[in-house]
MARZA-761370 format. One line per field, with one value per residue: residue in three letters; x, y negated, z of N, C-alpha, C in turn. Coordinates in steps of 0.02 Angstrom, whole numbers, plus 50000, padded with zeros to 5 digits. Atoms other than C-alpha are relative to their C-alpha. Layout:
// residues N
type: (ala,...)
n.px: (X,...)
n.py: (Y,...)
n.pz: (Z,...)
ca.px: (X,...)
ca.py: (Y,...)
ca.pz: (Z,...)
c.px: (X,...)
c.py: (Y,...)
c.pz: (Z,...)
This chain:
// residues 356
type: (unk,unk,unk,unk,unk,unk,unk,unk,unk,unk,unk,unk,unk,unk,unk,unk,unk,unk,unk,unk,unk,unk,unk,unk,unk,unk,unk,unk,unk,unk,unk,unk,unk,unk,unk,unk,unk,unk,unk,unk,unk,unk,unk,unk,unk,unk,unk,unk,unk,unk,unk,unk,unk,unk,unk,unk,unk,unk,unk,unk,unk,unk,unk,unk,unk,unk,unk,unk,unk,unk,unk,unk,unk,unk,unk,unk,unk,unk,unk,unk,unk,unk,unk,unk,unk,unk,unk,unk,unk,unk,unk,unk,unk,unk,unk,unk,unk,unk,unk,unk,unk,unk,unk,unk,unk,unk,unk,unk,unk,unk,unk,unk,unk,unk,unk,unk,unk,unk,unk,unk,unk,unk,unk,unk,unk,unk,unk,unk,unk,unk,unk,unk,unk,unk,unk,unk,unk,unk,unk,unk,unk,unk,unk,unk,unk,unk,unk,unk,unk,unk,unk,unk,unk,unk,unk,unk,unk,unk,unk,unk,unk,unk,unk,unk,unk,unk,unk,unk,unk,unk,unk,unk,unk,unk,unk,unk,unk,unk,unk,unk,unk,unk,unk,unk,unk,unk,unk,unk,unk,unk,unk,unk,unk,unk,unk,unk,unk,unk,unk,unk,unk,unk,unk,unk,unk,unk,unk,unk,unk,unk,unk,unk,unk,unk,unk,unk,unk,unk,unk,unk,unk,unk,unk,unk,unk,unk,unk,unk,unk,unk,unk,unk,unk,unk,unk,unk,unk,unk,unk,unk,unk,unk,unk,unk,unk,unk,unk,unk,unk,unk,unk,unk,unk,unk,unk,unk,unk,unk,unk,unk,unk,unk,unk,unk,unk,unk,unk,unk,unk,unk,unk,unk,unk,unk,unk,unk,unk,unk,unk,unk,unk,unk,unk,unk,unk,unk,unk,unk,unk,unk,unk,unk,unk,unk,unk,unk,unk,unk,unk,unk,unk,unk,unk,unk,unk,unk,unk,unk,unk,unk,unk,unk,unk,unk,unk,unk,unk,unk,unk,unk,unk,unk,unk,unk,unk,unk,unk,unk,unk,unk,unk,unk,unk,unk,unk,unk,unk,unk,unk,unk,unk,unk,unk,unk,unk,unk,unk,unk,unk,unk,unk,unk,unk,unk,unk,unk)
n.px: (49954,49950,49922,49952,49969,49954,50000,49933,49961,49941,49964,49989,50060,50021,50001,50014,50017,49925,49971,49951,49943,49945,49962,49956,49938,49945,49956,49942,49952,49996,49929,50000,50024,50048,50053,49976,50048,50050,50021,49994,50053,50034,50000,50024,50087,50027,50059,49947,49994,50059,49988,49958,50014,50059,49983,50020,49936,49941,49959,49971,49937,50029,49977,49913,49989,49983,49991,49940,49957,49957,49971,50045,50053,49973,50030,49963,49961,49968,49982,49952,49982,49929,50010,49980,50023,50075,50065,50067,50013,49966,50007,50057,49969,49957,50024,50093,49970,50070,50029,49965,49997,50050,49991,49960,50009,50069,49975,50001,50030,50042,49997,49995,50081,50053,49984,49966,50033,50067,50054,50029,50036,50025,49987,50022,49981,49937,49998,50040,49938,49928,50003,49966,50066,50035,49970,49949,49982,50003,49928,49951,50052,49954,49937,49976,50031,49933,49937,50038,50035,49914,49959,49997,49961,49943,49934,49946,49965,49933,49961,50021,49952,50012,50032,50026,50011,50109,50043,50026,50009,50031,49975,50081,49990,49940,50027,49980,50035,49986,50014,50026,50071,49958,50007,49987,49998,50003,49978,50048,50055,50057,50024,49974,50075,50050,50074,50050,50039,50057,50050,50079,50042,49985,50033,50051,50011,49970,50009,50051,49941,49981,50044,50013,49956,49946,50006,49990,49910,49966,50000,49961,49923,49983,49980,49940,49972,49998,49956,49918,50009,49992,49940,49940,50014,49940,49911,49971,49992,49958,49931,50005,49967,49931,49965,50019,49966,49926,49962,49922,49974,49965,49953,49941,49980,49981,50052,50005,50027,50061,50041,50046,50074,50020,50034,50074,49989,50004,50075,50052,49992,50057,50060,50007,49993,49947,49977,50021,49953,49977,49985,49983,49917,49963,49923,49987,49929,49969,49928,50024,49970,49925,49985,49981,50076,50029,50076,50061,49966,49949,50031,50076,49957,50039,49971,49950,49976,49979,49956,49943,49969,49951,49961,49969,49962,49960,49975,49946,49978,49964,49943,50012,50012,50030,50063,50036,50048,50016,49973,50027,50080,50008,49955,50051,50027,49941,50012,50051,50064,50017,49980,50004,49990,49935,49989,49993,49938,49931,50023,49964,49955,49951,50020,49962,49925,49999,50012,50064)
n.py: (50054,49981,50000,50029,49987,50022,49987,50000,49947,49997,50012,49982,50047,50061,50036,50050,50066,50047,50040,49942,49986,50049,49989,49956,50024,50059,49929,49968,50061,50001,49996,49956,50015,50018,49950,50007,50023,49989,49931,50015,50031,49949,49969,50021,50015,49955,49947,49928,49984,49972,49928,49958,49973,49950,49969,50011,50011,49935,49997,49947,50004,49953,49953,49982,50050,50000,50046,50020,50014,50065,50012,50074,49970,49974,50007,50088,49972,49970,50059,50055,50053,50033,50060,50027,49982,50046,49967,50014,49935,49993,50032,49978,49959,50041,50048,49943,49953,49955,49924,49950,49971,49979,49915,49956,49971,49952,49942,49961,49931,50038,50032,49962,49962,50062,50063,49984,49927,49987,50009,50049,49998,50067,50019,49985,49890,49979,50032,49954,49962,50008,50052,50071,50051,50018,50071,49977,49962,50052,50067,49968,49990,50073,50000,49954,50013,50044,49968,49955,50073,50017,49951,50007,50047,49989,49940,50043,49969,50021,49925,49996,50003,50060,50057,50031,50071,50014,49934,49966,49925,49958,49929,49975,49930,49949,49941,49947,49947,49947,49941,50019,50032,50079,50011,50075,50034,50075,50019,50055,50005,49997,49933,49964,49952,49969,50034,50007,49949,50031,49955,50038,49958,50017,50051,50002,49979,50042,50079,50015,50008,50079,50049,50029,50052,49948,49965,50050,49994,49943,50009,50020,49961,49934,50021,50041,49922,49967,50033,49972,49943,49974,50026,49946,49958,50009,50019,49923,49957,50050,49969,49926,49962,50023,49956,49916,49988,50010,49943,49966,50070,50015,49947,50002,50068,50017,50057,49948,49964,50021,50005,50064,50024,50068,50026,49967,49944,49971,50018,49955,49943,50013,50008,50067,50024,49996,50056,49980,49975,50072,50020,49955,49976,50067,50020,49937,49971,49950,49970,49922,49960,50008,50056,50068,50037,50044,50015,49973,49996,49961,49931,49996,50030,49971,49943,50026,50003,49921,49979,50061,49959,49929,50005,50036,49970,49947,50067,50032,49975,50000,50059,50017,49943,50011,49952,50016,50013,49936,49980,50074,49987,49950,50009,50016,49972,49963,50063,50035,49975,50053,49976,50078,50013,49986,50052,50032,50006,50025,50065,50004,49994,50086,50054,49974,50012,50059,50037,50022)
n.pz: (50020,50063,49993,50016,50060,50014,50055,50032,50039,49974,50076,50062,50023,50009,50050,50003,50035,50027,49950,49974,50057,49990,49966,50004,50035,49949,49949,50071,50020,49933,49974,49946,49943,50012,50016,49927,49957,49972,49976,49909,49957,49998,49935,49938,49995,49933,50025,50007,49952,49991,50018,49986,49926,50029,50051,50060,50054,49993,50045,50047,50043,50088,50001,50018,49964,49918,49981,50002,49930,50040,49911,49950,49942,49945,49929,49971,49950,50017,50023,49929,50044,50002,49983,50050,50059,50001,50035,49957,49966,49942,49972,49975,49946,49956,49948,49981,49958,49967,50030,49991,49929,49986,50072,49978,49926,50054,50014,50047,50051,49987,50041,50062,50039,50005,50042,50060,50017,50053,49956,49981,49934,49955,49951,49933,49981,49995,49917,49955,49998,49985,49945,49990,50004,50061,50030,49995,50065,50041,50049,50043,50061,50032,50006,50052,50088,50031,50007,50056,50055,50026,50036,50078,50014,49969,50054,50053,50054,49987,50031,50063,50026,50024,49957,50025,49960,49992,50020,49956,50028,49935,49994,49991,49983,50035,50009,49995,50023,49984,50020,50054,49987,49993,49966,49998,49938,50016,49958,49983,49977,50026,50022,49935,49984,50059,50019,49951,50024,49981,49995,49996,49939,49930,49987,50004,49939,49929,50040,49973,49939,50023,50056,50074,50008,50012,50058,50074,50005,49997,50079,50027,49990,50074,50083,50012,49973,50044,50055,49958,50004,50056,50026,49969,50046,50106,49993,49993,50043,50049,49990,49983,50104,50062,49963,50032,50087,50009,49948,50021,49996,49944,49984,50032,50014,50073,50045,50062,49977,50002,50065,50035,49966,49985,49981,50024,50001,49932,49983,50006,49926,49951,50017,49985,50031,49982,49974,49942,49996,49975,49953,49963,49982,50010,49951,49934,49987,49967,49966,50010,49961,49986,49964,50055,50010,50071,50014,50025,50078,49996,50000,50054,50049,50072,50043,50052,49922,49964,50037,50001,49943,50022,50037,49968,49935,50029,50043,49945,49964,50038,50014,50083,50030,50033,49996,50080,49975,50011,49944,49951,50004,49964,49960,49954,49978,49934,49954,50005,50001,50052,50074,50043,50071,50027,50006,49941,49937,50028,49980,49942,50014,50033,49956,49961,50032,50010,49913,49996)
ca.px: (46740,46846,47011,47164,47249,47420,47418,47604,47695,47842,47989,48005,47813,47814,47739,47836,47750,47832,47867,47944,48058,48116,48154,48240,48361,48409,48465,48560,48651,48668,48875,48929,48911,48774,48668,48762,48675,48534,48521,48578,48431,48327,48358,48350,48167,48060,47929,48103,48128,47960,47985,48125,48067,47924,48053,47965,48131,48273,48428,48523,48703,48719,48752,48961,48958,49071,49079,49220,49344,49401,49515,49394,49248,49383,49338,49386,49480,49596,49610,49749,49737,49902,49909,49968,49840,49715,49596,49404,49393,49538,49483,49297,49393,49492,49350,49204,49334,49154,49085,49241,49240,49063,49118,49254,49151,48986,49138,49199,49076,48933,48988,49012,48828,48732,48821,48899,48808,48672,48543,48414,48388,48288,48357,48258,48308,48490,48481,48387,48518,48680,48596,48648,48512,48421,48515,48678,48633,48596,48763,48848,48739,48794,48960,48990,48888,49003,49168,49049,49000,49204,49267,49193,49242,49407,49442,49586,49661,49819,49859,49796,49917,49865,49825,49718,49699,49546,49483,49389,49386,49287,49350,49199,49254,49390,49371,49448,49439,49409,49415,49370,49242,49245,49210,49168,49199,49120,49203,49095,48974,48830,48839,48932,48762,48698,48519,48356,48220,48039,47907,47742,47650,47710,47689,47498,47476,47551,47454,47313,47461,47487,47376,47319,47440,47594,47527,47548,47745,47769,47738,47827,47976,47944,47946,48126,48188,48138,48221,48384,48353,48358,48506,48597,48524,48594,48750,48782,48722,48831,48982,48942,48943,49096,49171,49095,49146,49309,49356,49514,49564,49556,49638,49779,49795,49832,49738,49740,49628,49482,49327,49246,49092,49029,48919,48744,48798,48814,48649,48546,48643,48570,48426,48447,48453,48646,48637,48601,48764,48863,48819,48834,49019,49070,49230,49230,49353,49395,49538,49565,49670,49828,49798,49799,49669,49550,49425,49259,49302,49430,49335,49197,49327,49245,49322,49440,49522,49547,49630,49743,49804,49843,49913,50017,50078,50145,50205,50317,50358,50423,50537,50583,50561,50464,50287,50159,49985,49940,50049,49977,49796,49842,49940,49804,49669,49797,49745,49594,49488,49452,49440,49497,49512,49697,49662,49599,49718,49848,49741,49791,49947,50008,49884,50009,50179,50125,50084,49901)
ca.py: (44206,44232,44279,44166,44176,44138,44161,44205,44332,44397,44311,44426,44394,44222,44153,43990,43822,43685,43575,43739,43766,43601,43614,43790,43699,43564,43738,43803,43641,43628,43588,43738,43621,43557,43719,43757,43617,43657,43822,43762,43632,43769,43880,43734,43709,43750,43857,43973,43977,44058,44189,44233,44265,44369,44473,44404,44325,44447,44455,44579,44609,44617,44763,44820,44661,44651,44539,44427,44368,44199,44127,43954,44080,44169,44172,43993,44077,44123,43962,43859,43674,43581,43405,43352,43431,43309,43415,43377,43577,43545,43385,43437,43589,43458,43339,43472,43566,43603,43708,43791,43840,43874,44005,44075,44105,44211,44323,44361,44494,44376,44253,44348,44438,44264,44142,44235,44391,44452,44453,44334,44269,44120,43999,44056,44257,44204,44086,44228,44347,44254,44178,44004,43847,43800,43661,43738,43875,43726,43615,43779,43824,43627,43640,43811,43753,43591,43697,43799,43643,43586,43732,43727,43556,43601,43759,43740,43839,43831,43998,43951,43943,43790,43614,43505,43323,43275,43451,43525,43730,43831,44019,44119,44297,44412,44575,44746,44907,45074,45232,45137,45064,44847,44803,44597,44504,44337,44213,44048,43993,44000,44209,44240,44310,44399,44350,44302,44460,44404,44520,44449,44588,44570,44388,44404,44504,44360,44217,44201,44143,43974,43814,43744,43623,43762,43872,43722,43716,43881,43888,43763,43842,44016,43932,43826,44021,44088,43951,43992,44170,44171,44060,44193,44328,44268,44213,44401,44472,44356,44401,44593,44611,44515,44625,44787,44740,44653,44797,44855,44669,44648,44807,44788,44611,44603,44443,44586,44701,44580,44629,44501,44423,44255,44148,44214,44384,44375,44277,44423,44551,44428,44411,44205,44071,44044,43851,43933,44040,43873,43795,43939,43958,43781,43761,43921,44038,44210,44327,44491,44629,44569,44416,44300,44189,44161,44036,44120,44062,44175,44312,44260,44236,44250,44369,44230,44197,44391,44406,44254,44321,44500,44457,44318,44440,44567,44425,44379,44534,44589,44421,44401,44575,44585,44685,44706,44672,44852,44894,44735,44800,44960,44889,44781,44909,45003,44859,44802,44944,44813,44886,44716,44680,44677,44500,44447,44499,44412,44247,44274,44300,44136,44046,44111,44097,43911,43875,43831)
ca.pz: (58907,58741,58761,58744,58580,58531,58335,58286,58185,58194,58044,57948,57898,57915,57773,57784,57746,57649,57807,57873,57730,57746,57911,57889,57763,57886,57996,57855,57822,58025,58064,58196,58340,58292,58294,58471,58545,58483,58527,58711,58709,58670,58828,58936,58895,59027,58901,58853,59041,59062,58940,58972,59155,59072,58954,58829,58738,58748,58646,58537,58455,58257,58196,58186,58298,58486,58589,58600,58733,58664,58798,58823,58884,59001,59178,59269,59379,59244,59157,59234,59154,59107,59173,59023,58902,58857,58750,58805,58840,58994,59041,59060,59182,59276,59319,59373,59515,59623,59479,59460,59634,59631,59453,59553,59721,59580,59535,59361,59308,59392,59283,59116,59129,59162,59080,58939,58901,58779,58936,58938,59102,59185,59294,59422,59421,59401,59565,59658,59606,59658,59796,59758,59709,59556,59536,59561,59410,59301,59303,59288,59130,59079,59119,59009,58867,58870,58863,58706,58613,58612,58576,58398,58399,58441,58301,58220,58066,58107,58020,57832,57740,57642,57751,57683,57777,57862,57816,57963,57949,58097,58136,58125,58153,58165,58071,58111,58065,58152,58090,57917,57990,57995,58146,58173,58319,58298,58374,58360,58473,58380,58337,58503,58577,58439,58397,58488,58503,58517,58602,58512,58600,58773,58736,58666,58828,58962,58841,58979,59104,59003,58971,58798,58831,58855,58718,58588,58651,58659,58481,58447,58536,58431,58258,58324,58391,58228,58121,58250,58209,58028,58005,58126,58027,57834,57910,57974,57833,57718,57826,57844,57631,57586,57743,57656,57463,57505,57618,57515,57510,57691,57736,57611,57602,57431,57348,57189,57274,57264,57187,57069,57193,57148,57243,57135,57149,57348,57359,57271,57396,57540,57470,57470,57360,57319,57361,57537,57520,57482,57623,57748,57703,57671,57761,57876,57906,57963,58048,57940,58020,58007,58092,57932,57909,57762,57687,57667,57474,57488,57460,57329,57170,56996,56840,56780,56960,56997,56832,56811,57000,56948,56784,56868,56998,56873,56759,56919,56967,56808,56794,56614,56553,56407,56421,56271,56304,56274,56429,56539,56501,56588,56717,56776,56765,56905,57003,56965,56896,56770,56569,56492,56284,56239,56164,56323,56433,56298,56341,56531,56484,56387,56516,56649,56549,56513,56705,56656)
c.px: (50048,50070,50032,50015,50068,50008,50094,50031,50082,50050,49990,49914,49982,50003,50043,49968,50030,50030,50057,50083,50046,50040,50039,50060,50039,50030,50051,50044,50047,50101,49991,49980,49964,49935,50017,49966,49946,49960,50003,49942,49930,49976,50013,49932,49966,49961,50057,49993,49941,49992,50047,49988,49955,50027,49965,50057,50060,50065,50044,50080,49966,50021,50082,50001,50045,49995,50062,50016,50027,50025,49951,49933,50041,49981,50051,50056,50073,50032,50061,50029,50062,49972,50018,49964,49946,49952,49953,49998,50035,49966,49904,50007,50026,49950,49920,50041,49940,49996,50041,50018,49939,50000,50043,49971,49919,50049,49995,49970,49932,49995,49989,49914,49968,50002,50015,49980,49945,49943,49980,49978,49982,50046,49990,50032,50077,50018,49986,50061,50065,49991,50010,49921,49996,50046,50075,50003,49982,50044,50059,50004,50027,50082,50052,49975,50055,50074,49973,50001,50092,50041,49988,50014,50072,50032,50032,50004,50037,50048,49978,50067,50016,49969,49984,49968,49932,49963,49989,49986,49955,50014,49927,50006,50067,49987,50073,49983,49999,49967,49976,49955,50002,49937,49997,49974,49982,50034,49977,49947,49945,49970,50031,49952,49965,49907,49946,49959,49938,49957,49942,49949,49974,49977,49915,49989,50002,49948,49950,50027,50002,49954,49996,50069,50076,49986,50046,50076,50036,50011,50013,50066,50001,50016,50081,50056,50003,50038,50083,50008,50023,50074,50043,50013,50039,50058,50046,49977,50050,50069,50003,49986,50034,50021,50009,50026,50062,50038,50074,50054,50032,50059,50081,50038,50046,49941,49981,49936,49939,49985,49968,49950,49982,49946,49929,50011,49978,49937,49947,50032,49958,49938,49982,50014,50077,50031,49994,50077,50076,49985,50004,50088,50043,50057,50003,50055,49986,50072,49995,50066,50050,50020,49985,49934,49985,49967,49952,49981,50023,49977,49920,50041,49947,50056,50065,50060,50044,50053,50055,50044,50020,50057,50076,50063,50044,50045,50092,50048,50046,50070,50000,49998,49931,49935,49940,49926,49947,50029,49961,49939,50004,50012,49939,49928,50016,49967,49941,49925,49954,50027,49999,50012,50078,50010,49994,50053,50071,49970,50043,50073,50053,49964,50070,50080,50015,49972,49930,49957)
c.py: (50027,50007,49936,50021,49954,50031,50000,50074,49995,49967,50008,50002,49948,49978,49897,49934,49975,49959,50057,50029,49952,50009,50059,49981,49957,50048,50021,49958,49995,49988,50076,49957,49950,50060,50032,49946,50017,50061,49988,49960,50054,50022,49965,49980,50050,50067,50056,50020,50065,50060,50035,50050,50045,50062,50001,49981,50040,49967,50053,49995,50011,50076,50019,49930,50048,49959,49963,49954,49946,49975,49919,50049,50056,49986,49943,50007,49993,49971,49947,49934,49956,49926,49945,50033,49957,50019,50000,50048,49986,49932,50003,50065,49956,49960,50025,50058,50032,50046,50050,50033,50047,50090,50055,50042,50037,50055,50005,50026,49960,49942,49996,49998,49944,49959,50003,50051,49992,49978,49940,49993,49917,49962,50018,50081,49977,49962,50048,50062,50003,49968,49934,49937,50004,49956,50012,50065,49927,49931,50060,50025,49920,50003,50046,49980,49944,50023,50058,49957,49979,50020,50000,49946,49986,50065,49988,50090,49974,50054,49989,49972,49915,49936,49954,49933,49987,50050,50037,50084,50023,50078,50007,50059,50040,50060,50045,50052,50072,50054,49986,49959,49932,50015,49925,49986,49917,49968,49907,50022,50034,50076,50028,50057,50036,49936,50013,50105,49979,50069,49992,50043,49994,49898,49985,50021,49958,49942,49952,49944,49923,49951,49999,49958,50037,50045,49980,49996,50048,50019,49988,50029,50041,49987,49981,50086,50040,49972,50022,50087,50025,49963,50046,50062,50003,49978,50081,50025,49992,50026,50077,50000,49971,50055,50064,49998,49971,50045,50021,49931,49978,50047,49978,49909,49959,49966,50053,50038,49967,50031,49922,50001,49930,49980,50021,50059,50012,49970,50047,50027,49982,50005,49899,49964,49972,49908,50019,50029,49933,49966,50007,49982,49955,50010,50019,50046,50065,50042,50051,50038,49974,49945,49933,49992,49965,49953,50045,49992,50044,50041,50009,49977,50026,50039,49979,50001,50077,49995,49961,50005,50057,49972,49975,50062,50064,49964,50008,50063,50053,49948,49997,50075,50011,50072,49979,50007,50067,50026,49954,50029,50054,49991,49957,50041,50054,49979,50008,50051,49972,50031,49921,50005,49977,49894,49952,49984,49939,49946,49979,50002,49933,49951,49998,49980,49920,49970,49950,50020)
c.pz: (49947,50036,49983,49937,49956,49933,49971,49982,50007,49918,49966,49962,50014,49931,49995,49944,49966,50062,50033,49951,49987,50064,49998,49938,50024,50047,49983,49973,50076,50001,50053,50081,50023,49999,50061,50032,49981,50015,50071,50000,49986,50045,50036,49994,50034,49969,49984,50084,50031,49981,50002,50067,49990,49965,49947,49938,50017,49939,49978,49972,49945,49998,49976,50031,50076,50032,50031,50045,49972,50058,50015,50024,50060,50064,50032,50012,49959,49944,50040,49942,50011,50031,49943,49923,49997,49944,50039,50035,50096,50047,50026,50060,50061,50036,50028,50039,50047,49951,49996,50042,50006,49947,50039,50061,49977,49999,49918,49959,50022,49953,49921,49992,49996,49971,49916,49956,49959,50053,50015,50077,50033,50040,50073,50033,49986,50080,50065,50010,50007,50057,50001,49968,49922,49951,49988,49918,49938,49995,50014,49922,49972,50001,49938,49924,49966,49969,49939,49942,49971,49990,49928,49983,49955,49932,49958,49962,49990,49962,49914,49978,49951,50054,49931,50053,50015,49990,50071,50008,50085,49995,50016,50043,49997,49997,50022,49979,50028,49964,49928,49993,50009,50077,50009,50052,49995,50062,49998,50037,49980,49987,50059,50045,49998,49987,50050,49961,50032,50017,49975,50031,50063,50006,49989,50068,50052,49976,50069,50059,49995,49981,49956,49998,49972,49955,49938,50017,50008,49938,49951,50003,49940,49957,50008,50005,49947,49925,50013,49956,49918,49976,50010,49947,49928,50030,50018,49948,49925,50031,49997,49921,49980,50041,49968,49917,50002,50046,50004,50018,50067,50033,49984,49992,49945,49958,49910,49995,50027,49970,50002,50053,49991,50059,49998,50022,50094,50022,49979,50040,50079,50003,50024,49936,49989,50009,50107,50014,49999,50057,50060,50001,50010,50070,50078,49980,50039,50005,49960,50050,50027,50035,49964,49998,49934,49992,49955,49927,49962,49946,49941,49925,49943,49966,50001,50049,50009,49925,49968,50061,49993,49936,50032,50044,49959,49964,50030,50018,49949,49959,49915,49939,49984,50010,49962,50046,50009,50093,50072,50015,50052,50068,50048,50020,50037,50040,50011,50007,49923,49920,49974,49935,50010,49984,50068,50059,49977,50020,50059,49980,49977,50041,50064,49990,49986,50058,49989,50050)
């Protein structure tokens, strides 16, 4: 009798199709909690359930990734809702007091590894392992995803310095730095996890296990796991090289101490097309050291930008004392790094003095 045969490759050689390329652009467009559900309806499908129970699907941190303590995934316990806060997050706490009994009486660190953790694990092996029912790990698994889903709802940028009406922003990450080193703590949903890890091996090996029928949706799953996968993928590698070329920037937190990065520029570093990079960053947000919060904008300024901002800032900081464009030139390549033309710089200069 022929073997079984589950024909799939791993991403990074997926040739995709065109139907596939469409759908991997409706991923890449995806809102944040919009790509949160559907990563949650994902892992409630029974064919994830399966492999997971197989260690066939696993999961991973990025790399210079932690994992982050945001106080709506805090332990129940340790939540204490106002009676007077009517945000969905509290009022989805307030009217589900069983599960929170049921979170508090798993324990903490029971709660963390199953619910919250990199480790893939079944319904069935987390029921087995807390002792409690099927049905009981599956409207706590609903309950946390809900308090997941309305948290990105829910992020505010409250720290930007600029408001803009009706403008929606999502906190992505907050960076740090040890020992020189950035360190990023995502703090949306969607990269909270890190990324899926597929065994196609271990799965060719189990294939014999599953009907024709479950093959054809297992299949399907992989491709939706690998569309998940790559969005995660360019979105960390998109935040992990502004992190690495605006380094001085974040550190020092001097808007000066940009380098030039447009849009094209950081799409060949991804290796993506830079309408892809647009609508990754669109109206996100991160923490740098000091607490202050940027837009992901921030941090991709072109030539003219960086040097209409330095000039500006020496301009200012010289008040009305007169400085020749000979002196300016030097003064910004202090800064900058930047060898500018004399006439140029005089451009910036009367753009600046005439509040253009």
């Amino acid at each position: 009798m022929e073997k079984p045969e589950l024909k799939l490759k791993p991403a990074v050689k997926l040739q995709l199709k065109p139907y596939l390329v469409v759908k991997l652009s409706e991923y890449l467009s995806l809102k944040e909690e919009d790509i949160v559900k559907e990563i949650l309806e994902i892992e409630q499908e029974e064919e994830f359930q399966k492999l997971a129970s197989l260690k066939i699907v696993s999961r991973k941190p990025f790399s210079r990734s932690v994992f982050a303590k945001k106080e709506n995934y805090e332990y129940i316990d340790e939540i204490t809702p106002s009676p007077y806060d009517d945000s969905d997050i509290y009022r989805i706490i307030n009217q589900n007091p069983d599960i929170v009994k049921l979170i508090q009486k798993i324990g903490e660190k029971n709660y963390k590894k199953f619910f919250l953790g990199y480790e893939v694990y079944s319904f069935d092996q987390i029921a087995k392992e807390l002792s409690i029912s099927v049905e009981e790990v599956k409207k706590i698994f609903n309950f946390t995803n809900n308090i997941l889903i309305y948290s990105e709802l829910q992020s505010s940028s409250e720290s930007l310095s600029i408001k803009i009406p009706e403008k929606k922003y999502v906190r992505i990450a907050k960076i740090t730095f040890k020992k020189q080193q950035p360190v990023i703590t995502y703090l949306c949903s969607s990269m909270l996890r890190g990324e899926y890890v597929i065994n196609y091996d271990l799965l060719q090996q189990n294939i014999s296990k599953f009907t024709h029928e479950e093959r054809k949706r297992i299949k399907q799953l992989i491709r939706k796991i690998e569309l998940v996968n790559i969005r995660k993928t360019t979105f960390h590698k998109i935040i992990e090289s502004i992190v690495s070329i605006q380094k001085e920037f974040l550190i020092s937190g001097f808007p000066e101490r940009r380098r030039i990065l447009t849009q094209k520029e950081l799409a060949k570093i991804v290796g993506v097309h830079p309408s892809v990079i647009c609508r990754i960053i669109k109206d996100k947000t991160i923490l740098g050291p000091s607490g202050k919060e940027y837009k992901l904008t921030t941090f991709l300024p072109n030539k003219k930008e960086v040097l209409l901002y330095v000039v500006k800032d020496i301009l200012s900081s010289r008040k009305n004392r007169y400085i020749s464009d000979k002196e300016l030139c030097k003064m910004v390549f202090d800064k900058t790094g930047l060898q500018i033309p004399r006439r140029t710089i005089n451009y910036y200069k009367n753009l600046v003095m005439h509040n253009v």
